[in-house]
DSSP file (Angstrom, degrees, kcal/mol; ACC not computed):
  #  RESIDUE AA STRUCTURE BP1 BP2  ACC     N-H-->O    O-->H-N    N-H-->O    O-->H-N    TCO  KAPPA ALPHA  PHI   PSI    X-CA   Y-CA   Z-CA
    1    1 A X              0   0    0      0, 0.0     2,-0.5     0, 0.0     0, 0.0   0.000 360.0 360.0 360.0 114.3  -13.9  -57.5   92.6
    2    2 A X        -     0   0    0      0, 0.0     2,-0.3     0, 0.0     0, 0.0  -0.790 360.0-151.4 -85.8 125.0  -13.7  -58.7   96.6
    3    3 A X        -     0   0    0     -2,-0.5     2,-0.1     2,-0.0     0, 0.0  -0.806  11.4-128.9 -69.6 142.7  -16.1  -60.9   97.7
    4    4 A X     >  -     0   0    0     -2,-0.3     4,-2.1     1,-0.1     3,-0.4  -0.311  29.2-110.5-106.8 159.7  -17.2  -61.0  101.6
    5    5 A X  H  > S+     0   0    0      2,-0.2     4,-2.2     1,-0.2     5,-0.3   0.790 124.1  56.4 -26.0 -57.9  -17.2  -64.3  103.6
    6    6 A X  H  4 S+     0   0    0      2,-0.2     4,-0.4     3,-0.2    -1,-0.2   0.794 107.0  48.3 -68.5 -21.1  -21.1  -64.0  103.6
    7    7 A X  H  > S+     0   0    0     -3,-0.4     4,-3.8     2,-0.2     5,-0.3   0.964 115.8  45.7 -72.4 -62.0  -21.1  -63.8   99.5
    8    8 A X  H  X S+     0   0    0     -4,-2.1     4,-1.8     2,-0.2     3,-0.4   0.841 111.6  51.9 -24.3 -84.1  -18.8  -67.0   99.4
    9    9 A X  H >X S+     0   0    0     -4,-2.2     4,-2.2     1,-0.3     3,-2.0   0.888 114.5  45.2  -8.9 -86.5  -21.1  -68.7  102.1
   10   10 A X  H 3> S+     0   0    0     -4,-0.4     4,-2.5    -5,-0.3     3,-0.5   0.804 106.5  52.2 -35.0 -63.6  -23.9  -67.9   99.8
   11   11 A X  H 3X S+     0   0    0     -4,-3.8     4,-1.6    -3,-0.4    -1,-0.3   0.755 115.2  48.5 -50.6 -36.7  -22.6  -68.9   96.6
   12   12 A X  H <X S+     0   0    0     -3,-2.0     4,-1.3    -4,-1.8    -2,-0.2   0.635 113.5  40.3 -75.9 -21.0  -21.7  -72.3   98.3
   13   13 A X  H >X S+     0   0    0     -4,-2.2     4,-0.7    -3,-0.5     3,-0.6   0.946 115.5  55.7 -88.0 -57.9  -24.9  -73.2  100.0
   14   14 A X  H 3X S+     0   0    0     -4,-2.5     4,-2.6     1,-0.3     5,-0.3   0.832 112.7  48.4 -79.2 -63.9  -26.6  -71.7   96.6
   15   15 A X  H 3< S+     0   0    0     -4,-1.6    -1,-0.3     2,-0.2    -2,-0.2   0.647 107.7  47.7 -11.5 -83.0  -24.4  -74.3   95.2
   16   16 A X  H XX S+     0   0    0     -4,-1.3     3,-5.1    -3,-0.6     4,-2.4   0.894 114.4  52.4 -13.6 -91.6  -25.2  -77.4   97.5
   17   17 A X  H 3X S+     0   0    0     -4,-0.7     4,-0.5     2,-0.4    -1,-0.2   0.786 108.4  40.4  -8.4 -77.2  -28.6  -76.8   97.0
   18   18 A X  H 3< S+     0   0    0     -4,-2.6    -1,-0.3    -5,-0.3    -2,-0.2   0.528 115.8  57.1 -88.5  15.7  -29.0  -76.6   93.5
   19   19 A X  H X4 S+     0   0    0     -3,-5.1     3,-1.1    -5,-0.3     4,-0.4   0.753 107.9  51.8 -90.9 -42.5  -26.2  -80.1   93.4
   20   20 A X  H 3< S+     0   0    0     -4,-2.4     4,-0.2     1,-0.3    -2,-0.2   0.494 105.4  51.7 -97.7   4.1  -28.7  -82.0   95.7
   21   21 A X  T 3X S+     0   0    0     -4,-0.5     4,-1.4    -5,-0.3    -1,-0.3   0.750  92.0  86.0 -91.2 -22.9  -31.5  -81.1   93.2
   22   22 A X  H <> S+     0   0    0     -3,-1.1     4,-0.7     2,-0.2     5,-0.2   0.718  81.4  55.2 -46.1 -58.9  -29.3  -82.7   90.1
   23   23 A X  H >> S+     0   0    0     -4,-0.4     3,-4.6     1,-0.2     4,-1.2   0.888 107.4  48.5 -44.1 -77.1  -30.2  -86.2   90.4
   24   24 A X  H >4 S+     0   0    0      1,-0.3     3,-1.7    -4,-0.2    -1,-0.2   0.854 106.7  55.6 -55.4 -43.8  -33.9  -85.6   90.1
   25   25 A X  H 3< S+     0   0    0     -4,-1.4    -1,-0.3     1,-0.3    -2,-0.2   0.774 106.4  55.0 -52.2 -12.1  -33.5  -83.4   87.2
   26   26 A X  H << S+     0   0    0     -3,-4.6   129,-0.8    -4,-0.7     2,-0.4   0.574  90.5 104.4-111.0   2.5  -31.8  -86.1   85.5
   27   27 A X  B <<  -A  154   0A   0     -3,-1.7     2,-1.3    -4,-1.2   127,-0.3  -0.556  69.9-128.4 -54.2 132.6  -34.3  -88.4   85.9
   28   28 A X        -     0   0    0    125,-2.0    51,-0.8    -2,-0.4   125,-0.1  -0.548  31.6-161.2 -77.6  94.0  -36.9  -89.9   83.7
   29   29 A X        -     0   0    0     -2,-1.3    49,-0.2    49,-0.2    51,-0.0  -0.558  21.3 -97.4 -77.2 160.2  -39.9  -89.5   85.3
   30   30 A X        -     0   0    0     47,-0.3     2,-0.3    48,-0.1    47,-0.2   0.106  35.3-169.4 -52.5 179.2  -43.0  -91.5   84.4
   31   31 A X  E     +B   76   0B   0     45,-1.0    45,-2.9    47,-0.0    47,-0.1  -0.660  67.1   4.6-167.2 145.1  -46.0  -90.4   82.1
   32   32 A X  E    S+     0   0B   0     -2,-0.3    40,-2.6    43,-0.2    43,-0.3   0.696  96.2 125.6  74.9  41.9  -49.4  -91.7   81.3
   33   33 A X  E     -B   71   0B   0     38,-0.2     2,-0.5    43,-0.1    38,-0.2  -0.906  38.6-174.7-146.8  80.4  -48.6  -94.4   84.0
   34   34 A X  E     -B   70   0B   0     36,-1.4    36,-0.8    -2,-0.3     2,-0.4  -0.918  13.7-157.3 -93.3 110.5  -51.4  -94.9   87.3
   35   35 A X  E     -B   69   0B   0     -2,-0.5     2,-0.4    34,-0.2    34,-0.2  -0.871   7.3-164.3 -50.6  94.6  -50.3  -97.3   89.9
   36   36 A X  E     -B   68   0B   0     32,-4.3    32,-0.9    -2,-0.4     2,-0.8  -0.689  10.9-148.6 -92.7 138.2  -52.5  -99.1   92.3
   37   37 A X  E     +B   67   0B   0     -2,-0.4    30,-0.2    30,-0.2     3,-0.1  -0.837  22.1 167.5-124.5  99.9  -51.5 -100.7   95.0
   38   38 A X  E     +     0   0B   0     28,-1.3     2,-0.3    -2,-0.8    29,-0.2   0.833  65.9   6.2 -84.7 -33.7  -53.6 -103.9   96.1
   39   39 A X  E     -B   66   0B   0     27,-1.0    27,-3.1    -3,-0.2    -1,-0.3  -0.964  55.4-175.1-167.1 132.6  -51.6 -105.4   98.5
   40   40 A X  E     +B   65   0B   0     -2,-0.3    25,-0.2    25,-0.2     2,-0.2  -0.921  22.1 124.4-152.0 140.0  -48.6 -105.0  100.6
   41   41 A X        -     0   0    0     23,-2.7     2,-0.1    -2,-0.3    -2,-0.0  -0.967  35.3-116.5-173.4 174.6  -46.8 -107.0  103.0
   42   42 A X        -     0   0    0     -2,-0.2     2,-0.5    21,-0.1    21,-0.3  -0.404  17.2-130.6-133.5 164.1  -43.3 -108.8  104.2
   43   43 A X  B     -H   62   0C   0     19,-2.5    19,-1.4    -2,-0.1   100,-0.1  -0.857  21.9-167.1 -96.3 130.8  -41.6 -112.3  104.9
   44   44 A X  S    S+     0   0    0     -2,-0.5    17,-0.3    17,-0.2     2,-0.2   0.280  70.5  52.9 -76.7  -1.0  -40.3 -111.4  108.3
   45   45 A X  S    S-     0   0    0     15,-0.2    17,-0.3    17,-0.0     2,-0.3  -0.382 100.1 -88.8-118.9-168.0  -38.2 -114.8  107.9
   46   46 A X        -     0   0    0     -2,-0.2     2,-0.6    13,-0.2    13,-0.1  -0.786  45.8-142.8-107.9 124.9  -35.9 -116.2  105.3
   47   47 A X        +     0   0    0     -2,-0.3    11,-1.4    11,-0.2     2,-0.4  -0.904  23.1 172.5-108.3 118.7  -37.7 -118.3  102.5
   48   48 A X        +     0   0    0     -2,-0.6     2,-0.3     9,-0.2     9,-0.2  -0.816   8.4 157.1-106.8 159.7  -36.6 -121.1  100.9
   49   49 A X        +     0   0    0     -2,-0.4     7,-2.4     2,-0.0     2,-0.2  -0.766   6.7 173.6-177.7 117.7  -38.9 -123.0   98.6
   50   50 A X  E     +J   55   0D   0     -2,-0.3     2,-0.4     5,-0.3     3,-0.2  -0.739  29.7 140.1-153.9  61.4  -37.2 -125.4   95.8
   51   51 A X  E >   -J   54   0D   0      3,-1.5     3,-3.9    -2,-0.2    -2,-0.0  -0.786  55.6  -0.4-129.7-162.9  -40.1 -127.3   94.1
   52   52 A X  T 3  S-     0   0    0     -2,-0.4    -1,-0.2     1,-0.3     3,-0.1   0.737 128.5 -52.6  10.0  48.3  -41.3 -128.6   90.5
   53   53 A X  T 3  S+     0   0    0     -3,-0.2     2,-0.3     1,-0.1    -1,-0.3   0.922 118.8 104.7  81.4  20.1  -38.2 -127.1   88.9
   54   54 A X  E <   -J   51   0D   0     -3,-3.9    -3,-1.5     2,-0.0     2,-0.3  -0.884  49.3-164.1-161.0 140.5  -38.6 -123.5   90.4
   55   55 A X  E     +J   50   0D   0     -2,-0.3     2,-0.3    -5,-0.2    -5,-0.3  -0.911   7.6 179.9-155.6 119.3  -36.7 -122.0   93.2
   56   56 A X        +     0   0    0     -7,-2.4     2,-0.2    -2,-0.3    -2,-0.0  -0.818  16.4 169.2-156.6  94.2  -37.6 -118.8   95.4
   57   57 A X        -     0   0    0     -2,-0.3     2,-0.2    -9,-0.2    -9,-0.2  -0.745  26.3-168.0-106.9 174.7  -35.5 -117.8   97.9
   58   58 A X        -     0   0    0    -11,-1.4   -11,-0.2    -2,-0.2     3,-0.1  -0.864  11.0-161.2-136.2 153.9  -34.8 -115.1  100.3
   59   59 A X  S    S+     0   0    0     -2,-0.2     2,-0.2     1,-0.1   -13,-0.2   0.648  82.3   9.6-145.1 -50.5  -31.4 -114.6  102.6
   60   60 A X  S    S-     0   0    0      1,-0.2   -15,-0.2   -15,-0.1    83,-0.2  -0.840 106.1 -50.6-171.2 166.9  -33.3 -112.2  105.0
   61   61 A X        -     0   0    0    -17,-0.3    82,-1.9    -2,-0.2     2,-0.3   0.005  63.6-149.8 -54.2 149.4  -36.8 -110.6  106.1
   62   62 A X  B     -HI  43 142C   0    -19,-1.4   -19,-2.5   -17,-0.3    80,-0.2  -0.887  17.9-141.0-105.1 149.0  -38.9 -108.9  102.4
   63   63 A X        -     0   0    0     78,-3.5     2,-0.3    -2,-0.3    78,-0.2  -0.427  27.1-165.3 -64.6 156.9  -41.3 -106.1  101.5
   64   64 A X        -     0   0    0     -2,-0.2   -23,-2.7    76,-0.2     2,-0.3  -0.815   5.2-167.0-161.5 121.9  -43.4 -107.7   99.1
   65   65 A X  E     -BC  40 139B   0     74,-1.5    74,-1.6    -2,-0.3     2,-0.3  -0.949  11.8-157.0 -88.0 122.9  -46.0 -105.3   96.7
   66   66 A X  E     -BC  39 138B   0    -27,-3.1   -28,-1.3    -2,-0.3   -27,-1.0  -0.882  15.2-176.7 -96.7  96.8  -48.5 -105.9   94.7
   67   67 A X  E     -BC  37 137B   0     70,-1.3    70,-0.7    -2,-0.3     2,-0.4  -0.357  30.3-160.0 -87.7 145.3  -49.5 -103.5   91.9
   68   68 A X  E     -BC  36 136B   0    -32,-0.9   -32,-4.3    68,-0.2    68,-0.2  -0.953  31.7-166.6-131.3 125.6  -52.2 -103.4   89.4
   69   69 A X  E     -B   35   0B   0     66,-2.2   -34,-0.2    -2,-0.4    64,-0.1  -0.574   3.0-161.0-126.9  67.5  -50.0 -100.8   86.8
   70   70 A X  E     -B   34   0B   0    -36,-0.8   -36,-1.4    64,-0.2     2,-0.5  -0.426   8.3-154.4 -55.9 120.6  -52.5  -99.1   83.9
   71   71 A X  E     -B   33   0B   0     62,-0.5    62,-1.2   -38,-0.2   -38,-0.2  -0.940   5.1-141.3-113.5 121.9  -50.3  -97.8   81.1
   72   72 A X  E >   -     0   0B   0    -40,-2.6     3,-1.0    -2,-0.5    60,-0.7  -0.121  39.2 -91.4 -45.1 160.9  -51.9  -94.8   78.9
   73   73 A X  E 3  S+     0   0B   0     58,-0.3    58,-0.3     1,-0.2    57,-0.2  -0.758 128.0  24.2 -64.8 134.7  -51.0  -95.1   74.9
   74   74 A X  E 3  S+     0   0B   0     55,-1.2    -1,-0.2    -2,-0.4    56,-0.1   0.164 105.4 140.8 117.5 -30.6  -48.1  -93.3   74.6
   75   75 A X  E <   -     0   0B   0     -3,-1.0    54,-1.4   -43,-0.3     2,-0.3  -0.078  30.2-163.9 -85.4 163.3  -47.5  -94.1   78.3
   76   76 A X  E     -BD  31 128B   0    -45,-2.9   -45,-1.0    52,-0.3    52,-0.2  -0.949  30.6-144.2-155.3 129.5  -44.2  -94.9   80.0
   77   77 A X        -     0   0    0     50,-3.0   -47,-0.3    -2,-0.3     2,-0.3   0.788  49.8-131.1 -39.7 -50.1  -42.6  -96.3   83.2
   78   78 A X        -     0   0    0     49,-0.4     2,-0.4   -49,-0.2    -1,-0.2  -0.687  40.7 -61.2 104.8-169.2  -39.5  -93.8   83.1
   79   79 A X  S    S+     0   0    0    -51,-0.8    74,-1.1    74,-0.3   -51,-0.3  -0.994  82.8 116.7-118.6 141.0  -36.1  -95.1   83.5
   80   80 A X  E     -KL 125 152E   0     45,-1.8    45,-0.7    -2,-0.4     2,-0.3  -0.899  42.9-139.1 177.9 175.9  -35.4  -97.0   87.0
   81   81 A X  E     - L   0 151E   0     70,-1.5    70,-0.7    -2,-0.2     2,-0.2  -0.947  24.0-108.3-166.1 142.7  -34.5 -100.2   88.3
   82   82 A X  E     - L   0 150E   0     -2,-0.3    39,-0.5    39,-0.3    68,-0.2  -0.279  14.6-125.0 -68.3 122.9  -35.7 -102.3   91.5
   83   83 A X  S    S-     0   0    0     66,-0.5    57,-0.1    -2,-0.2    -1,-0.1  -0.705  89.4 -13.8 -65.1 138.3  -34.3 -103.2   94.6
   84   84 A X  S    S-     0   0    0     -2,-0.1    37,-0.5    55,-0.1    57,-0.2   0.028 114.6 -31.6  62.5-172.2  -34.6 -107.4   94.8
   85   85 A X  E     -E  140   0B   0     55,-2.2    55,-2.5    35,-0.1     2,-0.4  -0.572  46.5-161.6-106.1 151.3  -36.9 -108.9   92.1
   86   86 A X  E     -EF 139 119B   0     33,-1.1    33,-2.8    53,-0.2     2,-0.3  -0.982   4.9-160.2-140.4 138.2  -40.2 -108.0   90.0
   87   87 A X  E     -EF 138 118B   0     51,-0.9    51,-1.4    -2,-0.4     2,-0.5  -0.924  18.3-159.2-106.4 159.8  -42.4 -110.2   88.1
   88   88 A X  E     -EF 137 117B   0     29,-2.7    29,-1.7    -2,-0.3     2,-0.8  -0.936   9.3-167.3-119.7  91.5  -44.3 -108.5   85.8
   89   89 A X        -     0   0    0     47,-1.3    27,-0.2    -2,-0.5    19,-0.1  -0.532  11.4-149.8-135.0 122.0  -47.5 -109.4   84.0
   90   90 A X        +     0   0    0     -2,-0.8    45,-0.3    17,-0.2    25,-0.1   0.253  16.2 173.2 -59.8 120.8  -49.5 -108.0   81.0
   91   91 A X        +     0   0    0     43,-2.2     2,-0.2     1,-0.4    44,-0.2   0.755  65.6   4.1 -91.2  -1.9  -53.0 -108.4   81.2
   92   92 A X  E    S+N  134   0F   0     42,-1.3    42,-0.6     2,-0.1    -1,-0.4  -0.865 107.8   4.5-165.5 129.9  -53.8 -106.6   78.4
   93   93 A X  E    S-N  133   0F   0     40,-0.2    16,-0.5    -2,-0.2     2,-0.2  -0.167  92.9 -64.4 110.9-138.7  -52.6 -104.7   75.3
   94   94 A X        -     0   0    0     38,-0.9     2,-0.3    14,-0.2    14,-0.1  -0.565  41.7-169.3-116.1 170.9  -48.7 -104.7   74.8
   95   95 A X        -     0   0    0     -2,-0.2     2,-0.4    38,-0.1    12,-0.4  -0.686  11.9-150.8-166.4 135.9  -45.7 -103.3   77.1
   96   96 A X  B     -G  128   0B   0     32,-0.8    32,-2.8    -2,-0.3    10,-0.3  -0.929   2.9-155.3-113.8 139.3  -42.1 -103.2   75.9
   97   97 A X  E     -O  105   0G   0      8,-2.5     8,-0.8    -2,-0.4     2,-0.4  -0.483  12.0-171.8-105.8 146.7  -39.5 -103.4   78.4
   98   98 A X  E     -O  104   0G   0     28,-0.5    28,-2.1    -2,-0.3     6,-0.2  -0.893  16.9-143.9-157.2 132.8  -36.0 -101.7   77.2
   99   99 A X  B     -M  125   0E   0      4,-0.8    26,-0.2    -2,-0.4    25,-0.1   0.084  33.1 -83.3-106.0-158.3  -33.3 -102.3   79.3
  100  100 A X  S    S+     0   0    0     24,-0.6    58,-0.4     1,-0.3    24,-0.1   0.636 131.4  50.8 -88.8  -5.2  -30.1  -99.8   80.5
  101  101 A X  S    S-     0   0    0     23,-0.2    -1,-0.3     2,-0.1    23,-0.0   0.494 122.4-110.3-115.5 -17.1  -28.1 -101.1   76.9
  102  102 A X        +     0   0    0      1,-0.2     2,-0.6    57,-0.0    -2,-0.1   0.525  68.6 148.9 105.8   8.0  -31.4 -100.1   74.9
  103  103 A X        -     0   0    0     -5,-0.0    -4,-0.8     2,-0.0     2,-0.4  -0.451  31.4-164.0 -75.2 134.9  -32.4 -103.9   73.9
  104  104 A X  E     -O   98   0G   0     -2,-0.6     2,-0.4    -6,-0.2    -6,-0.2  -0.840  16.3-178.7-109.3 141.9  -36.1 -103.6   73.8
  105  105 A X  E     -O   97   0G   0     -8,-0.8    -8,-2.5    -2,-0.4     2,-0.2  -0.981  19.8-131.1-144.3 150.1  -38.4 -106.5   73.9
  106  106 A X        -     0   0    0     -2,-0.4     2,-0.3   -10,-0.3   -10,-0.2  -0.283  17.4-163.5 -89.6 146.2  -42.6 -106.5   73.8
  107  107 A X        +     0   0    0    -12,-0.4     2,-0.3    -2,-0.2   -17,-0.2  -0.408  24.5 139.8-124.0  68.1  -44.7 -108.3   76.2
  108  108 A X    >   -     0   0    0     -2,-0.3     3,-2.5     6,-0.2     6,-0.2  -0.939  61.8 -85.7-155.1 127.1  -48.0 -108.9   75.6
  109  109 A X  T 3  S+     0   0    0    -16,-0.5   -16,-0.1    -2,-0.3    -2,-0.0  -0.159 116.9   9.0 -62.1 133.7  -51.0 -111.7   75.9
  110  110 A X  T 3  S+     0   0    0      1,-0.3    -1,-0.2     2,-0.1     3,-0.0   0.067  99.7 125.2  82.1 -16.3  -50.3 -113.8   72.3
  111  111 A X  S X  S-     0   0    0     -3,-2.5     3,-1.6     1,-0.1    -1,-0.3  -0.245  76.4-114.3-100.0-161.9  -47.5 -112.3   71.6
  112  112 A X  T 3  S+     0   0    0      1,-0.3     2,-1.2     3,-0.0    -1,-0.1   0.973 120.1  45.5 -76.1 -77.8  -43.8 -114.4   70.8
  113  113 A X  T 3  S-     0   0    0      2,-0.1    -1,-0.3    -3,-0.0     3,-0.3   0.477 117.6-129.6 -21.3 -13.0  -42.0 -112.9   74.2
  114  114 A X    <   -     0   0    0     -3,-1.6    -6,-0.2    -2,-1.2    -5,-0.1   0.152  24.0 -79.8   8.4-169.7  -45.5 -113.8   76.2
  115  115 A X  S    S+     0   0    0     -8,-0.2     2,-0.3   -25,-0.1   -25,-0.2  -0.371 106.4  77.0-154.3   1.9  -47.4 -112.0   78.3
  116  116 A X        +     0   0    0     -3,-0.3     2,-0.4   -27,-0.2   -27,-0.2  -0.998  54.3 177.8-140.6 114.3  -45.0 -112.4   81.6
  117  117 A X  E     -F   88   0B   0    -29,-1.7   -29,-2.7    -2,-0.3     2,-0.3  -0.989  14.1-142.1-120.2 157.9  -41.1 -110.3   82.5
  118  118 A X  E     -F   87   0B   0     -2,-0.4     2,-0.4   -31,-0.2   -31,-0.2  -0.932  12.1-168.6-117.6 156.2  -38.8 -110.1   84.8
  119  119 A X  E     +F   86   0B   0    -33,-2.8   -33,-1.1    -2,-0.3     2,-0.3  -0.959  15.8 126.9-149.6 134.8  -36.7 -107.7   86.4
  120  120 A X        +     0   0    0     -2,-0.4     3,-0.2   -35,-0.2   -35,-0.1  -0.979  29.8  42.6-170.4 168.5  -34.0 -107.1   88.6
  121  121 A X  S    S-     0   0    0    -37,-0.5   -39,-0.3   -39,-0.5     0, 0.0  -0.287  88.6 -50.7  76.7-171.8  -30.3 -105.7   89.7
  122  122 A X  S    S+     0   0    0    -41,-0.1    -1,-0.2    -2,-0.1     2,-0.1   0.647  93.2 103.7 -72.2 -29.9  -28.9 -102.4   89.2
  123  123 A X  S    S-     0   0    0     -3,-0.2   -41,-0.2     1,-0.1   -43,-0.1  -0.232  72.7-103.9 -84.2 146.2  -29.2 -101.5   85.5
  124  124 A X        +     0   0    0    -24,-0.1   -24,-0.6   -25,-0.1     2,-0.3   0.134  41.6 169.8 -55.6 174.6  -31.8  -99.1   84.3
  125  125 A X  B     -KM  80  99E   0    -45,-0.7   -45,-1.8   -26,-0.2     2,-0.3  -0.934  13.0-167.4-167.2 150.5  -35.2 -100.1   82.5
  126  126 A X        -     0   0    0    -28,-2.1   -28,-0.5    -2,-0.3     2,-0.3  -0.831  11.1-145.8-160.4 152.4  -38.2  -98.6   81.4
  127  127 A X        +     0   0    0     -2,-0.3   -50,-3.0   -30,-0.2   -49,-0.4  -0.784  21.6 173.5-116.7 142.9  -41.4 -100.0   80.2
  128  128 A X  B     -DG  76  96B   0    -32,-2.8   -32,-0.8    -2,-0.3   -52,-0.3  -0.657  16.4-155.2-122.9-175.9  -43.6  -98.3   77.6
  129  129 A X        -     0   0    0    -54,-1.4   -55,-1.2   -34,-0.2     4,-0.1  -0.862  10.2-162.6-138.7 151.5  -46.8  -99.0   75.6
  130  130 A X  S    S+     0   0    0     -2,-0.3   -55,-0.1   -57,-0.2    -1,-0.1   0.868  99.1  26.8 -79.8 -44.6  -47.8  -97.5   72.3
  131  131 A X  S    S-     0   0    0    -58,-0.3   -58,-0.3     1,-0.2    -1,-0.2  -0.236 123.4 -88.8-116.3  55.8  -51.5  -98.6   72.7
  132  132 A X        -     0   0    0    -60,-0.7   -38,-0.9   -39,-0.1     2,-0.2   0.651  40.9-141.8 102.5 165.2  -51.8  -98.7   76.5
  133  133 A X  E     -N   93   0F   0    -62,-1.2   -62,-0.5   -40,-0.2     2,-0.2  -0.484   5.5-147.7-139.8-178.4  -51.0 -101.7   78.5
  134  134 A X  E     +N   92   0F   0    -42,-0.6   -43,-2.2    -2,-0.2   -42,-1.3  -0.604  32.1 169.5-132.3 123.7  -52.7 -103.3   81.8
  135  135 A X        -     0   0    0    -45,-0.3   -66,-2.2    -2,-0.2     2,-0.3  -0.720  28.8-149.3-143.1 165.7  -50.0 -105.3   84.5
  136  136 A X  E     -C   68   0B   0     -2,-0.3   -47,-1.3   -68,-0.2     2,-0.9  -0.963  26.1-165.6-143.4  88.5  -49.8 -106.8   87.8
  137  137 A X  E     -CE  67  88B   0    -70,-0.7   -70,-1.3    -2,-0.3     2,-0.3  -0.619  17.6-157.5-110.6 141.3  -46.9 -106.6   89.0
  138  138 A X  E     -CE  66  87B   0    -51,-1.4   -51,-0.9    -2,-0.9     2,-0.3  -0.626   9.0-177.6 -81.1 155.7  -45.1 -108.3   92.1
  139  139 A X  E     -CE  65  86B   0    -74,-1.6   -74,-1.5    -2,-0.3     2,-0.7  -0.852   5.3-179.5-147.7 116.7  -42.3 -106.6   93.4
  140  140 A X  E     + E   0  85B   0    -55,-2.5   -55,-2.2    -2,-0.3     2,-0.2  -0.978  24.5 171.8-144.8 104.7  -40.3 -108.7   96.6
  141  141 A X        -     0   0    0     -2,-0.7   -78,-3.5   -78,-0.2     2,-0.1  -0.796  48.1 -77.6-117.8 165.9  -37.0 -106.2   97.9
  142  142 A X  B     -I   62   0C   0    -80,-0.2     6,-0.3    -2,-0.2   -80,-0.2  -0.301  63.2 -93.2 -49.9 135.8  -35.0 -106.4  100.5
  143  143 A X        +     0   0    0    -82,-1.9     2,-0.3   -83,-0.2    -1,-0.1  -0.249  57.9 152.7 -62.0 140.6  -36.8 -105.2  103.9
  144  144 A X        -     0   0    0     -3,-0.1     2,-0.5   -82,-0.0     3,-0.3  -0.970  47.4 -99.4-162.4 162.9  -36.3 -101.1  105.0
  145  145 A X  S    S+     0   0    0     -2,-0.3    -2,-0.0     1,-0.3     3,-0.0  -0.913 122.3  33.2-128.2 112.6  -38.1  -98.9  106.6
  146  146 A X  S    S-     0   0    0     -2,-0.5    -1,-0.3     0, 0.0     0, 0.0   0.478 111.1-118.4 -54.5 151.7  -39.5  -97.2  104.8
  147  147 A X        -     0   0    0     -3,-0.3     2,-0.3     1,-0.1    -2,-0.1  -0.070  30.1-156.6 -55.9 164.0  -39.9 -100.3  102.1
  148  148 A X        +     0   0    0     -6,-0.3    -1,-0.1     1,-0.1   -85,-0.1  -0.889  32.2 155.9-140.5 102.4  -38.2  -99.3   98.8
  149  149 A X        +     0   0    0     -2,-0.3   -66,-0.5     1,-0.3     2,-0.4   0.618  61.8  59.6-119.7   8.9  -39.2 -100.9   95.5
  150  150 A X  E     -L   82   0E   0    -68,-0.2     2,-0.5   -70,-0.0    -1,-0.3  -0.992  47.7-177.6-136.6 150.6  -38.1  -98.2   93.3
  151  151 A X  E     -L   81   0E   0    -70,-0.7   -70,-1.5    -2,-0.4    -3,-0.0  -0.918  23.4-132.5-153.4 136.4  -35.4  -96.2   92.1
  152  152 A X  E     -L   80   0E   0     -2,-0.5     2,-0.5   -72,-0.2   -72,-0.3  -0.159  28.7-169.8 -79.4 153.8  -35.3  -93.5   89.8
  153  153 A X        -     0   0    0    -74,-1.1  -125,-2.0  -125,-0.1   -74,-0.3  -0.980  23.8-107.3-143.5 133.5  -32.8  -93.3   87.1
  154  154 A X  B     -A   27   0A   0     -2,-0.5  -127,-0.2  -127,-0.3   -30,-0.1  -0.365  47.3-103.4 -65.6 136.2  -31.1  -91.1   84.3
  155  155 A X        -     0   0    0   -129,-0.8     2,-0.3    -2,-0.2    -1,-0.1  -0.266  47.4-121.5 -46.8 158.6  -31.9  -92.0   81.0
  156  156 A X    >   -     0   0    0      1,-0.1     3,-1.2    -3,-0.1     2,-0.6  -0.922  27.7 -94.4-121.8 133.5  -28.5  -94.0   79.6
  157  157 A X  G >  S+     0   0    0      1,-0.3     3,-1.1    -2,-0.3    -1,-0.1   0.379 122.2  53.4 -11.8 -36.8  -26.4  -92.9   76.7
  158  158 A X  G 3  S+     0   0    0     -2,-0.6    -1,-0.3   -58,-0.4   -57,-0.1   0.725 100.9  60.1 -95.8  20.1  -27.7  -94.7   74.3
  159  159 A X  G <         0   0    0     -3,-1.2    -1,-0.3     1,-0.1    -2,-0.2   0.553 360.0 360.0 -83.9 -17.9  -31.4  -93.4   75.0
  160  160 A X    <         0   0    0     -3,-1.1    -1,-0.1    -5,-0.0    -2,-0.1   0.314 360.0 360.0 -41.0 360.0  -30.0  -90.1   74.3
């Protein structure tokens, strides 16, 4: 069977096409997960800040988010991981963090982990709850236009 120049063509853009959709199909999108967004805004300088034993610097200008993050029972983050650093904290019910190697740990006000994570660098994460969760989370990345505090991610083997 000959194919024509135009069939080739075709079969190679169809190609393209359905390779630049692959990453999002191997993503873990959220569920059962509403995000609010209370406040956002930037350092346009470099921060340094070194007191009582706790140390918060910045090299160059930040985005800085503030989320109020309602998790459904059931509900989950997805798998993804943050530009720069996130603090995370539960106001309410439980939320287990499981990182890109599958170590899970629970978060929750009372419980042994308290009621406060953090999270940051390249490897994936995703937060769940079984009985639904209320957070406030901070999120301060590097500055872009447009700001960027998340980025979606493939489940990883051992989440298989």
């Amino acid at each position: 069977m000959r194919f024509s120049r135009m069939h080739l063509l075709g079969a190679s853009v169809g190609i393209a096409v359905v390779g630049s959709f692959a990453p999002q199909a191997l993503a873990s999108p959220p569920s059962g997960l509403v995000a609010s967004t209370l406040v956002v805004a930037n350092f346009d300088h470099t921060v340094h800040i070194n007191s009582d034993r706790v140390k918060f610097q910045t090299k160059d200008a930040t985005d800085v988010r503030v989320q109020k993050i309602v998790l459904a029972a059931g509900g989950r983050s997805g798998w993804h991981h943050h530009p720069g650093i996130v603090l995370a904290a539960v106001e309410s019910g439980a939320v287990t963090f499981t990182d890109g190697q599958c170590h899970s740990t629970t978060y929750g006000p009372g419980l042994p982990a308290g009621a406060v994570f953090a999270e940051g660098g390249d490897d994936p994460g995703q937060a769940s709850s079984s009985g639904g969760a209320t957070l406030y989370v901070t999120f301060v990345a590097p500055s872009t236009d447009p700001p960027v505090f998340r980025i979606e991610d493939a489940a990883p083997a051992c989440a298989s």
